[in-house]
C-alpha positions in Angstrom: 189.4 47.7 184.6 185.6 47.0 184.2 183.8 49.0 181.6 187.4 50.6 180.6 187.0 52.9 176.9 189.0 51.4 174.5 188.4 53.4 171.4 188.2 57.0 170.9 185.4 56.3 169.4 184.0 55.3 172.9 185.0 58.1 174.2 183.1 60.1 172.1 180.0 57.8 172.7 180.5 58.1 176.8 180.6 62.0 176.5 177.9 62.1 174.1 175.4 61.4 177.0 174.7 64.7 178.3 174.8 68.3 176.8 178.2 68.8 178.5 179.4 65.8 177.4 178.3 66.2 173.7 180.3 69.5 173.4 183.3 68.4 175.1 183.0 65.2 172.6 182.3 67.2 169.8 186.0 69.2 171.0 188.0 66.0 171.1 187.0 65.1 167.8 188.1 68.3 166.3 191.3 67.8 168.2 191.3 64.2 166.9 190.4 64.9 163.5 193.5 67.6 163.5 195.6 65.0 164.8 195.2 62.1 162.1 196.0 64.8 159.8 199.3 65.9 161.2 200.1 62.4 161.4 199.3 62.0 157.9 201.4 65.0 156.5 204.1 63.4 158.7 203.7 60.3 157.2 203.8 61.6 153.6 206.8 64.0 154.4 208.6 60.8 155.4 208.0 58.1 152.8 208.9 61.3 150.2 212.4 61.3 152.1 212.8 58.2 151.9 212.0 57.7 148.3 214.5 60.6 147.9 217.0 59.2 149.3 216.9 55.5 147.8 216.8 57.5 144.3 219.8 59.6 145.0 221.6 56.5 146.0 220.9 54.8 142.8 222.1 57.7 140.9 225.2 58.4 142.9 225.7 54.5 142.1 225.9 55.0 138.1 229.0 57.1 138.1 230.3 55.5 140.4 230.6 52.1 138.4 231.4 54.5 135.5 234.9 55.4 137.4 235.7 51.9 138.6 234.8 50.5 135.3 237.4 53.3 133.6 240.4 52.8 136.5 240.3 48.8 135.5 242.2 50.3 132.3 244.7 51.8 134.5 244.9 48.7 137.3 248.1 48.1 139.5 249.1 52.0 139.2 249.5 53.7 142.8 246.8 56.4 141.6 244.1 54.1 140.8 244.3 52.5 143.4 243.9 54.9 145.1 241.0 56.4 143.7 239.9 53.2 143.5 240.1 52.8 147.7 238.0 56.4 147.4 235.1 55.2 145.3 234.7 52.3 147.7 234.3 54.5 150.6 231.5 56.3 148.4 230.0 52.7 147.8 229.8 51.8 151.3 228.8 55.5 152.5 225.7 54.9 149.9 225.2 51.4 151.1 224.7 52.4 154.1 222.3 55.2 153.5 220.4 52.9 151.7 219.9 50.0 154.1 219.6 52.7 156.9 216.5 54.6 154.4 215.2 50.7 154.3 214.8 49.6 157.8 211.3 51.5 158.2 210.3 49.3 155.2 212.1 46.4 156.3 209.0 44.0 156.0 208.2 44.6 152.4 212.2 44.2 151.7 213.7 40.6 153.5 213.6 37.1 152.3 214.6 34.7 154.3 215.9 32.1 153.6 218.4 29.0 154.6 222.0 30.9 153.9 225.3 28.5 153.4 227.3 30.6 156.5 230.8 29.7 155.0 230.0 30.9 151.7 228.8 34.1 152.5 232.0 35.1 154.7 234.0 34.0 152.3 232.5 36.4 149.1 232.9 39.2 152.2 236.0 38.5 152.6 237.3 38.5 148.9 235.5 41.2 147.9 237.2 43.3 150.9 240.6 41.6 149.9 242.3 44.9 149.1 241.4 46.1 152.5 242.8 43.1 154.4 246.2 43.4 152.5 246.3 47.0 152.8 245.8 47.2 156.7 248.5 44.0 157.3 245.4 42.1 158.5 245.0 38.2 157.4 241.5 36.8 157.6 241.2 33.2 159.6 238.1 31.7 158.6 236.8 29.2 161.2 233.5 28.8 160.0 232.1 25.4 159.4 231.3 24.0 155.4 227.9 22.6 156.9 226.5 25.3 159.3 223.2 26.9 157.6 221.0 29.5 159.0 217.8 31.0 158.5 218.2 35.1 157.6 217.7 37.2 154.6 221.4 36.9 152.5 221.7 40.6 151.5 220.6 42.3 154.8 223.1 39.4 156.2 225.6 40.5 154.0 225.7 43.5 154.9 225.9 43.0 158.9 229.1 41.2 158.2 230.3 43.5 156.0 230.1 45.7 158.4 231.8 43.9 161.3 234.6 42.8 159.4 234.9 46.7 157.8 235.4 47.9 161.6 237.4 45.0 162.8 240.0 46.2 160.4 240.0 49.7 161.0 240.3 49.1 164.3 243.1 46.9 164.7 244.8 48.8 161.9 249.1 48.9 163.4 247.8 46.6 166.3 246.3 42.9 165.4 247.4 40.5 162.9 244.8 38.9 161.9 240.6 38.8 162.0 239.0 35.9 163.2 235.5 35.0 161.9 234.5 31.7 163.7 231.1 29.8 163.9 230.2 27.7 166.7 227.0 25.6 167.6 225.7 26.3 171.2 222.5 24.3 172.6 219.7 25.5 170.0 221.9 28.4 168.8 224.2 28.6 166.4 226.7 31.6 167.2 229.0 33.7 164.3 231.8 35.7 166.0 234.4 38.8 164.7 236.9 39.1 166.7 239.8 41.1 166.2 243.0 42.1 168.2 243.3 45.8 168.0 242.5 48.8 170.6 239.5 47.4 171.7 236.1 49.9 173.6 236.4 51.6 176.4 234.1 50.7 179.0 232.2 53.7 179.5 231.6 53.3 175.8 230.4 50.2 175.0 227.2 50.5 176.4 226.1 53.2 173.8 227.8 51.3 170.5 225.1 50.8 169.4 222.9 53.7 169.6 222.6 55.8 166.8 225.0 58.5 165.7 227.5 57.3 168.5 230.9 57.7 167.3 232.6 57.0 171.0 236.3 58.0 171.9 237.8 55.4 168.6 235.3 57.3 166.3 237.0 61.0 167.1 240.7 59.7 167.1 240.2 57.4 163.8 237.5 59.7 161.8 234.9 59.0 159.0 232.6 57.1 161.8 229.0 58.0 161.3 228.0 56.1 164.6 225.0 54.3 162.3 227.0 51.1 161.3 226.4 49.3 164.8 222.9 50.7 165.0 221.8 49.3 161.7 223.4 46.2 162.6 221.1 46.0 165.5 218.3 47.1 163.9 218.3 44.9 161.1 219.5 41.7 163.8 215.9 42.8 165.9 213.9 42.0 162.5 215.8 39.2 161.2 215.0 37.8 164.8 218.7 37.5 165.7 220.6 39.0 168.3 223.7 40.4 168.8 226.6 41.1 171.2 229.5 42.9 171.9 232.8 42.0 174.4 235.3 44.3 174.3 239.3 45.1 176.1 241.0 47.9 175.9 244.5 46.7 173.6 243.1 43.3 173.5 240.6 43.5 170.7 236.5 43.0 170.3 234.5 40.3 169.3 230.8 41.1 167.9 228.6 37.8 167.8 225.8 37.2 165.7 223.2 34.7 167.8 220.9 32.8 164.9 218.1 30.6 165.8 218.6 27.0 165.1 216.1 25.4 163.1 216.0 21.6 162.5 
């Protein structure tokens, strides 16, 4: 459009032509001024929240660590381990509040970086070890020694975490094993968790990934917040990767991770 305003600014300039137009003008940027300021108290309200909650997180950590440094004196007892199972549902609740507090943030908080594929999945999937054994579930690792891709390691970390976490819950009495497999597809290189258990209902797995969405497995399984999936799309939009989902009901999901590949 010819002559279009493209400023408020411009508005108030067009108005300010004629005695009409100079009061109306002189209305809008009262209504303006008003405005900004809402937005600001907004903004404040919200960055305090945030700060809140990545403080509250750290603290909660301390004892925490406190209580799993204390049940390493009482390791391989059934109680500890236990307890220990607990305080690792506490960790990952926390984690999650944390990354989720973050992704406003998210550009004053990633590194990227070129990230050895194999290597990661593999720290996952010791450090989840207990989980694996627990649940019956045995990790297959088909992820090639060479593949590297470009992402920031600990936001990285934590999307895998997160896939494998609910690929074991969910195949919990049904699948045998977890696959995590890498493939190289034109310019993409693709990382995949697929497991074999109950799989999404259709009408479902259109919304996994919106937030709060627990879906028909959240009710009958419990302690689903309905955020992991959103953060992992979240954080996948500003690491410039995608993601996918294919699911069956009784024949398992697979999540992919799509990564750019760079020469």
């Amino acid at each position: 459009m010819k002559n279009g305003i493209t400023s408020l600014n411009g508005t108030f300039v067009e108005l300010g032509s004629s005695e009409l137009g100079e009061s109306i003008s002189n209305i809008l940027k009262q209504q303006h001024n008003l405005y900004d300021a809402e937005i600001r108290k907004s903004n404040k309200i919200h960055n305090e929240h945030l700060t809140f909650i990545n403080q509250w997180v750290h603290q909660m950590k301390t004892p925490l660590s406190v209580i799993q440094l204390q049940l390493k004196e009482y390791e391989g007892e059934e109680v500890a381990l236990s307890i220990g199972e607990e305080v690792n549902k506490l960790n990952k609740g926390l984690n999650m509040a944390m990354y989720y507090a973050r992704i406003d943030s998210f550009k004053k908080d990633f590194l990227v970086e070129k990230v050895d594929l194999k290597s990661l999945v593999l720290d996952i999937v010791n450090e989840e070890k207990r989980i694996f054994i627990k649940n019956k579930i045995i990790p297959r690792l088909e992820v090639d020694k060479d593949i590297r891709v470009y992402s920031d390691k600990k936001w990285l970390k934590f999307i895998l975490d997160q896939l494998i976490i609910n690929g074991i819950k969910y195949s919990k009495d049904k699948g045998k094993e977890l696959i995590i497999k890498s493939y190289e597809y034109e310019k993409e290189i693709k990382l995949s968790v697929i497991d074999s258990g109950i799989g999404i209902p259709s009408k479902d797995i259109k919304k996994v990934f919106d937030p709060f969405f627990t879906g028909e497995n959240g009710r009958r399984f419990g302690e689903s917040t309905g955020m992991g999936l959103y953060i992992v799309k979240e954080v996948c939009k500003n690491l410039g990767h995608e993601v996918e989902i294919k699911s069956n009901i009784n024949e398992g999901t697979k999540v992919t991770i799509i990564f750019a590949c760079f020469p």
